[in-house]
Backbone and ligand atoms as CSV (ligand in chain L), in Angstrom:
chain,resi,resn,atom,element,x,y,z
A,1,UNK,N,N,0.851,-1.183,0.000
A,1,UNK,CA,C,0.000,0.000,0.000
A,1,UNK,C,C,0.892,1.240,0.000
A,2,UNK,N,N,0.253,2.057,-0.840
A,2,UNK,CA,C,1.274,3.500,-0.614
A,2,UNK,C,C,0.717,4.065,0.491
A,3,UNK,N,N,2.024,4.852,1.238
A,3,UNK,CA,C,1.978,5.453,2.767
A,3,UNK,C,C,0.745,6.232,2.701
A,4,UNK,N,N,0.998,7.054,0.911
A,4,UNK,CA,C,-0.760,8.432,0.929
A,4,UNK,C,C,-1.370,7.837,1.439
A,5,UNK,N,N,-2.160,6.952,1.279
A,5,UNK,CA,C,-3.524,5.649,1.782
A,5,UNK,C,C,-3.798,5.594,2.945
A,6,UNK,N,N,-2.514,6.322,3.891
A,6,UNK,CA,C,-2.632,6.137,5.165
A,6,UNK,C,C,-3.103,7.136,5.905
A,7,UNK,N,N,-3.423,7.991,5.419
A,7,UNK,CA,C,-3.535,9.164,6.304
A,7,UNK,C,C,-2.694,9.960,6.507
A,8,UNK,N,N,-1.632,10.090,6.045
A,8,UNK,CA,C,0.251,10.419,6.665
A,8,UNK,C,C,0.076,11.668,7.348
A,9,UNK,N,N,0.013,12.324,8.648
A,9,UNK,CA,C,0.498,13.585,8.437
A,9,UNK,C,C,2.339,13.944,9.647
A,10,UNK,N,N,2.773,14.644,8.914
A,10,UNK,CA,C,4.106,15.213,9.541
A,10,UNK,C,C,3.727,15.750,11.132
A,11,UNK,N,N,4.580,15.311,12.047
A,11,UNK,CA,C,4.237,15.408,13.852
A,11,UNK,C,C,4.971,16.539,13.857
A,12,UNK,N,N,4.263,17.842,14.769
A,12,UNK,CA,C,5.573,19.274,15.324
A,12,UNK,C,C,4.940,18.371,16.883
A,13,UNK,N,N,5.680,19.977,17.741
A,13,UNK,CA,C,6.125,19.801,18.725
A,13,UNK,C,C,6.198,21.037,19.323
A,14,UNK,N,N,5.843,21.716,20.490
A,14,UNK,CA,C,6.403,22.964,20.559
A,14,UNK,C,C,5.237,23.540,20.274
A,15,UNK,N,N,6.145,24.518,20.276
A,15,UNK,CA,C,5.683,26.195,19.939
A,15,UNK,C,C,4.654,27.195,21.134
A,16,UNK,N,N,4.108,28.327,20.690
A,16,UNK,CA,C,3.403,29.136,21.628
A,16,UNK,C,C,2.418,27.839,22.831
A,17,UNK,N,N,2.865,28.515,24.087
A,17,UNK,CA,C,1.942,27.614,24.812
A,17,UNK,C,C,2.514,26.622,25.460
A,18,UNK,N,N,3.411,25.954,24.928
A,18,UNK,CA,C,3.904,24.995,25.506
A,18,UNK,C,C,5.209,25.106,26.010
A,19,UNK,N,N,5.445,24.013,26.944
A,19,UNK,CA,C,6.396,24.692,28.288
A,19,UNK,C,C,7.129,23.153,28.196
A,20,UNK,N,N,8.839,22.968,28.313
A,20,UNK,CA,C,9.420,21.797,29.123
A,20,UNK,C,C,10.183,22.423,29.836
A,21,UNK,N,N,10.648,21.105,30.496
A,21,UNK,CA,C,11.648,21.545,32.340
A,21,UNK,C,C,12.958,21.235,31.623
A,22,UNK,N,N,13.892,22.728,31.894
A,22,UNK,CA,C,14.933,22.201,31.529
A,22,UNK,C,C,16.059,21.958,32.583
A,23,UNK,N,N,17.087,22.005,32.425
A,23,UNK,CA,C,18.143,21.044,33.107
A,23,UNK,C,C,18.089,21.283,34.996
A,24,UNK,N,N,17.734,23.063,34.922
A,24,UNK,CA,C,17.934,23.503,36.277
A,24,UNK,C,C,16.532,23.044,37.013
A,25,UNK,N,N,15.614,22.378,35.945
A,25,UNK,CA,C,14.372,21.789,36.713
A,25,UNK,C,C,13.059,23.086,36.635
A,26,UNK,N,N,13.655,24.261,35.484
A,26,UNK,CA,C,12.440,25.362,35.328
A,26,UNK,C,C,11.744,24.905,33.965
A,27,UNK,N,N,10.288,25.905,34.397
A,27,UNK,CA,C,9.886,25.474,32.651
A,27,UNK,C,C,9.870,26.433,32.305
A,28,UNK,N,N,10.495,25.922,30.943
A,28,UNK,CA,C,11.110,27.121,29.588
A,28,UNK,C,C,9.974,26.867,28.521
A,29,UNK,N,N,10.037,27.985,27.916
A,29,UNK,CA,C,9.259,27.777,26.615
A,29,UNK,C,C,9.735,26.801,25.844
A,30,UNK,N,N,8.747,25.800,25.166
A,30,UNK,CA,C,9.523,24.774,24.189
A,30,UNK,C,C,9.077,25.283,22.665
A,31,UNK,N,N,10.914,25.333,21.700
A,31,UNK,CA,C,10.670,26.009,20.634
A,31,UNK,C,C,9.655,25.049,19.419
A,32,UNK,N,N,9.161,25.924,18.646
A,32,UNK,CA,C,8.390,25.005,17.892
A,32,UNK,C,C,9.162,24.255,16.676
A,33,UNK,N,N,8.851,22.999,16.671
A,33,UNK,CA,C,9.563,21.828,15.898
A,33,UNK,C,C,8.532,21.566,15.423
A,34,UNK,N,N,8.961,21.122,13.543
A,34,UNK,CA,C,8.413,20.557,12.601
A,34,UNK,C,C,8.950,19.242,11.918
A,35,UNK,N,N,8.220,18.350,11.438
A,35,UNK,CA,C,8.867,17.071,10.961
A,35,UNK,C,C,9.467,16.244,11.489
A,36,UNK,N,N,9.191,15.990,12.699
A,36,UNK,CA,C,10.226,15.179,14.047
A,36,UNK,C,C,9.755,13.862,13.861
A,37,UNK,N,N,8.379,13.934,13.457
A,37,UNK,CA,C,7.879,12.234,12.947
A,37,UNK,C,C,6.778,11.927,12.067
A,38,UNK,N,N,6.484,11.053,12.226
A,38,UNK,CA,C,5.312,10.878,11.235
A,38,UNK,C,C,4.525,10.174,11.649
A,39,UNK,N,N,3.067,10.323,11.663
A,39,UNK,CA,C,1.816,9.608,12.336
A,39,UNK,C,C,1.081,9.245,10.899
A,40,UNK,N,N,0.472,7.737,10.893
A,40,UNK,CA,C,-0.017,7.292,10.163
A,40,UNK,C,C,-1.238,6.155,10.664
A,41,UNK,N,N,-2.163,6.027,9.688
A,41,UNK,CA,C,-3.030,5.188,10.139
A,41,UNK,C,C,-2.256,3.342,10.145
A,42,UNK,N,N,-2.880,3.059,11.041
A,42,UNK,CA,C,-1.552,1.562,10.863
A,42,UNK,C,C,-2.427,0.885,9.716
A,43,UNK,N,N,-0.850,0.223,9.518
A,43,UNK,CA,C,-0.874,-0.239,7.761
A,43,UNK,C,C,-1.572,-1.791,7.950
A,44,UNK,N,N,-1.862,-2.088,9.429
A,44,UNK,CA,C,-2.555,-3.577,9.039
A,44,UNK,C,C,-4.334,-2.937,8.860
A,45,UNK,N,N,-4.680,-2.335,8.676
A,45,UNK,CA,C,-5.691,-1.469,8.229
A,45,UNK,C,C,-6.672,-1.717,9.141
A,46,UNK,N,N,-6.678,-2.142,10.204
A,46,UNK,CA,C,-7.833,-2.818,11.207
A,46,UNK,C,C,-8.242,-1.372,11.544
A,47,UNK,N,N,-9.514,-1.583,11.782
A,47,UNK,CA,C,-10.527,-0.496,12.258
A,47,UNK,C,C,-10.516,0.246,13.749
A,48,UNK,N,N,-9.860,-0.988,14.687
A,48,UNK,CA,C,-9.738,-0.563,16.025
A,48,UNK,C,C,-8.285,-0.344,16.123
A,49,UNK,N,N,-7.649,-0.041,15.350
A,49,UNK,CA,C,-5.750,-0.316,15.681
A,49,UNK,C,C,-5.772,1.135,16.082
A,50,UNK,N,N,-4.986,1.747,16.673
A,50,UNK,CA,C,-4.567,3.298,16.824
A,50,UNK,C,C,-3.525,3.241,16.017
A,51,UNK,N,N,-3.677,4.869,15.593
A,51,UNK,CA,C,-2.248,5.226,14.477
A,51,UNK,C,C,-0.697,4.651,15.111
A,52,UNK,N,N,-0.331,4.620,14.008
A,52,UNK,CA,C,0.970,4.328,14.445
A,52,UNK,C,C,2.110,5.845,14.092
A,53,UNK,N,N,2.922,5.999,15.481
A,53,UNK,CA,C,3.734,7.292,15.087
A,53,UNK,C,C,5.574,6.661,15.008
A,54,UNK,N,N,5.882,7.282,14.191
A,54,UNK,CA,C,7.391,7.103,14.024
A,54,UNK,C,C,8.468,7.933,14.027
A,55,UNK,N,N,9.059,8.307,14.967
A,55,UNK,CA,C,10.093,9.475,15.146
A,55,UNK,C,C,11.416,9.326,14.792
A,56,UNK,N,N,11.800,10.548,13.886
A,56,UNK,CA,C,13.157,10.651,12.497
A,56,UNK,C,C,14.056,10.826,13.148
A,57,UNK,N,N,15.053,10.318,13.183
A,57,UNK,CA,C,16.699,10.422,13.586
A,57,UNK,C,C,16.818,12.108,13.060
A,58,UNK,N,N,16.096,12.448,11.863
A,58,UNK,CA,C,16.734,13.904,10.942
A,58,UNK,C,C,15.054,14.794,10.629
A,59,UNK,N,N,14.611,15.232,11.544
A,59,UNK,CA,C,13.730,15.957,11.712
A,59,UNK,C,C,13.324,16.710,10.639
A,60,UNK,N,N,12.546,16.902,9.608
A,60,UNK,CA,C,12.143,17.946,8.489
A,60,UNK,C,C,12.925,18.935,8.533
A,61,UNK,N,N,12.980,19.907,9.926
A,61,UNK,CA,C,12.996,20.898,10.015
A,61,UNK,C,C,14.879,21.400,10.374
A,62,UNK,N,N,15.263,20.149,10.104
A,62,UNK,CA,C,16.949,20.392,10.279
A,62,UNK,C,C,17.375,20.157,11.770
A,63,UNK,N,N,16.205,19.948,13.039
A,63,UNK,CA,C,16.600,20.418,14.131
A,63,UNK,C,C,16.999,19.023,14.545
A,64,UNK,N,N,17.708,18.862,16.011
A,64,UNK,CA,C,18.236,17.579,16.679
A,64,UNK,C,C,16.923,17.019,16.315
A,65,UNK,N,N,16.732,15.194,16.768
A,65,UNK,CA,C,15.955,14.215,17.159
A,65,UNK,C,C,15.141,14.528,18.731
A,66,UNK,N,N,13.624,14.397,18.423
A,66,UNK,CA,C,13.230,14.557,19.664
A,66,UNK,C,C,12.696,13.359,20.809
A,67,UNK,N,N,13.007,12.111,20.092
A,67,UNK,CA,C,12.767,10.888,20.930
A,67,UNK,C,C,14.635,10.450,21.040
A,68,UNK,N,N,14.332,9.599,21.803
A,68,UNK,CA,C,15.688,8.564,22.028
A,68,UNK,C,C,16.110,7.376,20.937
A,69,UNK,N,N,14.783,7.367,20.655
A,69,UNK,CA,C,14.961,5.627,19.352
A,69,UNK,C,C,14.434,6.922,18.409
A,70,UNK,N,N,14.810,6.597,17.412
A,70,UNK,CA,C,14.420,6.961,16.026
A,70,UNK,C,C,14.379,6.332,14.850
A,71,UNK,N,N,14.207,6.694,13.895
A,71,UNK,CA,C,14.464,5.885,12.710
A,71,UNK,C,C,15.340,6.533,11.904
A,72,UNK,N,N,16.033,6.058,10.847
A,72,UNK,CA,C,16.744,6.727,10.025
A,72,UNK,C,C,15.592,7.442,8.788
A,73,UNK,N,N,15.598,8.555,8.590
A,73,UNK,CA,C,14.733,9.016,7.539
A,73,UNK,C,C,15.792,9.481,6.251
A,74,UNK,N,N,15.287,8.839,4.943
A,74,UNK,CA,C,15.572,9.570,3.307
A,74,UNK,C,C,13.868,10.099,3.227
A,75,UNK,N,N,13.966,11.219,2.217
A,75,UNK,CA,C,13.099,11.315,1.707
A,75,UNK,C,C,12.214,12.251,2.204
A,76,UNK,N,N,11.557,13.357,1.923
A,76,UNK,CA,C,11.316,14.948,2.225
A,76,UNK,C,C,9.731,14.527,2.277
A,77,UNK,N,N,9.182,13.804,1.415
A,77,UNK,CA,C,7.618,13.758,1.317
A,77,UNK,C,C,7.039,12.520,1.608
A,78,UNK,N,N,5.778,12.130,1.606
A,78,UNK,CA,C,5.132,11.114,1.795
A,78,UNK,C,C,5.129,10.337,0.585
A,79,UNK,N,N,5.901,10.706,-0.857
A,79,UNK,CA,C,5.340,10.149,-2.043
A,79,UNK,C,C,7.070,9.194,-1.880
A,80,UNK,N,N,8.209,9.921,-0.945
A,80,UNK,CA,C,9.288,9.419,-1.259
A,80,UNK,C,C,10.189,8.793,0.263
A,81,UNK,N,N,9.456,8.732,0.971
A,81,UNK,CA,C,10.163,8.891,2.316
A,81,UNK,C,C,10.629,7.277,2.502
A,82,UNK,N,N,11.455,6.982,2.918
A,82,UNK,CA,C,12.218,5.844,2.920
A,82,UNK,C,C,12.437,5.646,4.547
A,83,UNK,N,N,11.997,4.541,5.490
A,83,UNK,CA,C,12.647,4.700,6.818
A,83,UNK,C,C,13.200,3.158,7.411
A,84,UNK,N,N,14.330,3.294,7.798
A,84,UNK,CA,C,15.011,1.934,8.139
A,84,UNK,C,C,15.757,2.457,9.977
A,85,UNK,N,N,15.515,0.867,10.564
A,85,UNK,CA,C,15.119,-0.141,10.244
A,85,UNK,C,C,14.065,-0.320,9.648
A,86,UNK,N,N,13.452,-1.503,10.040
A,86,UNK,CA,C,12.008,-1.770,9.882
A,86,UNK,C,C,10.801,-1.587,11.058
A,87,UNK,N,N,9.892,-1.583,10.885
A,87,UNK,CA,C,8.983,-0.740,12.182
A,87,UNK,C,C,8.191,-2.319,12.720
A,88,UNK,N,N,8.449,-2.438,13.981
A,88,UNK,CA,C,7.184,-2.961,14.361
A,88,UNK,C,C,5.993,-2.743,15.692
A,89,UNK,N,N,5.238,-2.826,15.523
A,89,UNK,CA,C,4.355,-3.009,16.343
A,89,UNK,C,C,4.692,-3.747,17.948
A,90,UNK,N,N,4.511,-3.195,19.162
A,90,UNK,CA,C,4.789,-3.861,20.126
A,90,UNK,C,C,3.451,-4.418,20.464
A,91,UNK,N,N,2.786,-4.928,20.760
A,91,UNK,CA,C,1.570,-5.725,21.406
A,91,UNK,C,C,0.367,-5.067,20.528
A,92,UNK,N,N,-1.070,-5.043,20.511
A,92,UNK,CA,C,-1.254,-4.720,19.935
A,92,UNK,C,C,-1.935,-5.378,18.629
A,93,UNK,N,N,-2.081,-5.255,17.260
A,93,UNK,CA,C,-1.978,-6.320,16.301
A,93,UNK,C,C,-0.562,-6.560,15.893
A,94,UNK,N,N,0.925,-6.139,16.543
A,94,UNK,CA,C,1.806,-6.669,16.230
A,94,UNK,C,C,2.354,-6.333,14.801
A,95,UNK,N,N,1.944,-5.352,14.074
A,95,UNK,CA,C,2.257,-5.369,12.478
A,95,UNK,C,C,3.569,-5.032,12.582
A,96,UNK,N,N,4.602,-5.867,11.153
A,96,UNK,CA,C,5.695,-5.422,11.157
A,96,UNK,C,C,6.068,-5.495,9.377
A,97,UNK,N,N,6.957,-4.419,9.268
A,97,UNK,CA,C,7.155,-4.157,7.970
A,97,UNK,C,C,7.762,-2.977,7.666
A,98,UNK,N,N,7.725,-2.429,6.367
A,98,UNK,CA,C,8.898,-2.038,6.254
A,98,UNK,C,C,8.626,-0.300,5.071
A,99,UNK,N,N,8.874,1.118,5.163
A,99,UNK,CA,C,8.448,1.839,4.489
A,99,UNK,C,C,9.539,2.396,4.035
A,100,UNK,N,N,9.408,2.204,2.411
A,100,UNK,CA,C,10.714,2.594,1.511
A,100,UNK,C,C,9.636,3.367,-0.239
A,101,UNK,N,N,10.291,4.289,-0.221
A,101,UNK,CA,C,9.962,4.831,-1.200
A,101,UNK,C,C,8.547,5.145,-1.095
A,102,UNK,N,N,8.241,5.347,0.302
A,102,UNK,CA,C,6.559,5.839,0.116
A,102,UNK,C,C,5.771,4.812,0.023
A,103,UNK,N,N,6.576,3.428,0.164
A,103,UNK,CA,C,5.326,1.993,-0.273
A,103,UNK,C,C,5.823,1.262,0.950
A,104,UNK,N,N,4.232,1.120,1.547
A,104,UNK,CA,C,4.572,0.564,2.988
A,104,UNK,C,C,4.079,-1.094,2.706
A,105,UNK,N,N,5.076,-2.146,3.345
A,105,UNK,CA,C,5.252,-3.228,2.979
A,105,UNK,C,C,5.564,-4.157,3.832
A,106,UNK,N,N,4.961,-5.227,4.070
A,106,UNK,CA,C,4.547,-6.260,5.031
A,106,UNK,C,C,5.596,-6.841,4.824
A,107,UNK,N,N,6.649,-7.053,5.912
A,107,UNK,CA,C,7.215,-7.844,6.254
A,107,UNK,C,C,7.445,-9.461,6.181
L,1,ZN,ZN,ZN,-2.567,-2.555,13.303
């Protein structure tokens, strides 16, 4: 299935409003981040599954990674985006597989 099919949209983060604790334990404004991941409808297409989100080692927006695990991201759009490893599902329906070139693919 191509990723379009899925719903794809690009995850921010941040911006006006929102607050994290930084090192000295105050809350600072958190700056606004774009492209940090990607939320999609899960690709085993079940009706009750919740989206599945995936966070980029290389953020859209040029900025650091905002999770700890990431994925490696190629690819700027949903028609071309390439992400390795491979993704799976922890509990759940378990789906595992693999999105390269925008074509998401069962494992
Ligand atoms: Zn699923």
């Amino acid at each position: 299935v191509r990723l379009t099919e899925l719903n794809p949209r690009w995850v921010g983060k941040g911006g006006e409003g929102v607050f994290r604790t930084n090192a000295q334990g105050e809350l600072e404004p958190a700056p606004r981040r774009e492209g940090v991941g990607i939320i999609m409808a899960c690709p085993c297409r079940g009706a009750d599954c919740p989206s599945l989100y995936v966070p980029f080692d290389r953020p859209l927006d040029g900025g650091p990674p905002i999770d700890a695990h990431n994925w490696t991201r190629t690819g700027d759009t949903f028609e071309t985006l390439s992400l390795t490893p491979s993704i799976q599902r922890i509990g759940g329906c378990g789906w595992h597989g693999f999105i390269t070139n925008g074509e998401v693919i069962k494992a």
